[in-house]
C-alpha positions as CSV (number, residue, x, y, z in Angstrom):
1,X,78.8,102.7,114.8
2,X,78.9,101.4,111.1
3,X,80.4,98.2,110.2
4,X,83.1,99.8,108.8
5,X,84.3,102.0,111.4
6,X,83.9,98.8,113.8
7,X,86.4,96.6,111.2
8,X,88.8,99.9,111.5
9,X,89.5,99.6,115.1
10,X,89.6,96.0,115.1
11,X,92.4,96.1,112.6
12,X,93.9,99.0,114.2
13,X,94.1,96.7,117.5
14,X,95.4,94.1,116.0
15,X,98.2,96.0,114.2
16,X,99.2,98.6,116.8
17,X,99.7,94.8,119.5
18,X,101.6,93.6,116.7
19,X,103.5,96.5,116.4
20,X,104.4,96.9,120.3
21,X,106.4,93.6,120.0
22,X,109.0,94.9,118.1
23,X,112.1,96.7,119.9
24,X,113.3,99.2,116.9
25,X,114.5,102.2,118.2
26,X,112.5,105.8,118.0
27,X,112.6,107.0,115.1
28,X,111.4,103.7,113.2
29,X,108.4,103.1,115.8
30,X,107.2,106.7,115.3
31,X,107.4,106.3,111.5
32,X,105.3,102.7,111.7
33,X,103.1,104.8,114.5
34,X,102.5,107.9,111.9
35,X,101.3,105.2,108.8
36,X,99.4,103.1,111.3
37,X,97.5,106.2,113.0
38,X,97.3,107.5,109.3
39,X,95.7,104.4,107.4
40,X,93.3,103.9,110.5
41,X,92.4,107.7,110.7
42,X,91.7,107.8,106.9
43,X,89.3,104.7,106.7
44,X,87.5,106.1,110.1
45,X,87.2,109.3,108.6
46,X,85.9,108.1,104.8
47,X,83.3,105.9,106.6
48,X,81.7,109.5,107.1
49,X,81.4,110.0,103.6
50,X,83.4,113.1,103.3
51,X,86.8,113.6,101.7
52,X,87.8,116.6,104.3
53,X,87.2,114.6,107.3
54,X,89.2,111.4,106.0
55,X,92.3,114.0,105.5
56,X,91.5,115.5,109.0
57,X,91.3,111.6,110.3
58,X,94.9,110.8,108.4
59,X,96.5,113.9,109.9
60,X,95.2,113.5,113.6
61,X,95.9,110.1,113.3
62,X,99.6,110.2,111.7
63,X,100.3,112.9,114.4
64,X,99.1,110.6,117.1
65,X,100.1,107.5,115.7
66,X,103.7,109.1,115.5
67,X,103.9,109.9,119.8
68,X,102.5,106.8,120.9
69,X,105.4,104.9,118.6
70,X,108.0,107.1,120.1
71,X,106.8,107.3,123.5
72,X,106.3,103.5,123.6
73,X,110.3,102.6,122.5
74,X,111.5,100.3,125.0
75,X,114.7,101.9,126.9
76,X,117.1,98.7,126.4
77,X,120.6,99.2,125.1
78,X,123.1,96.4,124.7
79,X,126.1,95.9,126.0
80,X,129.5,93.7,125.8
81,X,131.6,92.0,127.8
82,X,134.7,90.9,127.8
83,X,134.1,87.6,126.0
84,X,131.8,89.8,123.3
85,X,128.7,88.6,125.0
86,X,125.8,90.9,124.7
87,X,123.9,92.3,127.7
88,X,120.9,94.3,128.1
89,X,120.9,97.4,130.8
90,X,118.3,99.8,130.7
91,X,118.9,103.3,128.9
């Protein structure tokens, strides 16, 4: 495994734990899922060289990227009480 491909996943870690912290709802997670899985694809894919395999990389990896950011969205809504104090219950 190159050095770059090596430097790829470690950044892809990093940013994908990042990412998991945050409590957007679907739609946003899947679109910072689809640019995270594309930019990691991409460089994965160039460290072969080839141009057509750094597009196949972005694509797989947008498409991937994209599910895992849905299917990750915590199920919290909020709710308020009386007083207008906010609650969590699970969607």
């Amino acid at each position: 495994m190159g050095m770059t491909v090596k430097k790829a996943i470690i950044i892809t870690v990093a940013l994908l734990t990042l990412g998991a912290c945050s409590e957007y709802n679907r739609r946003d997670r899947a679109l910072v899922g689809g640019g995270l899985g594309a930019a990691t694809g991409a460089a994965i894919g160039a460290a072969s060289g080839d141009v057509g395999t750094a597009f196949a990389g972005a694509g797989i990896g947008a498409l991937a990227g994209g599910l895992l950011g849905a299917a990750t969205t915590p199920r919290r809504c909020v709710g308020y009480d009386n007083y207008g104090r906010a609650y969590y219950y699970r969607c």
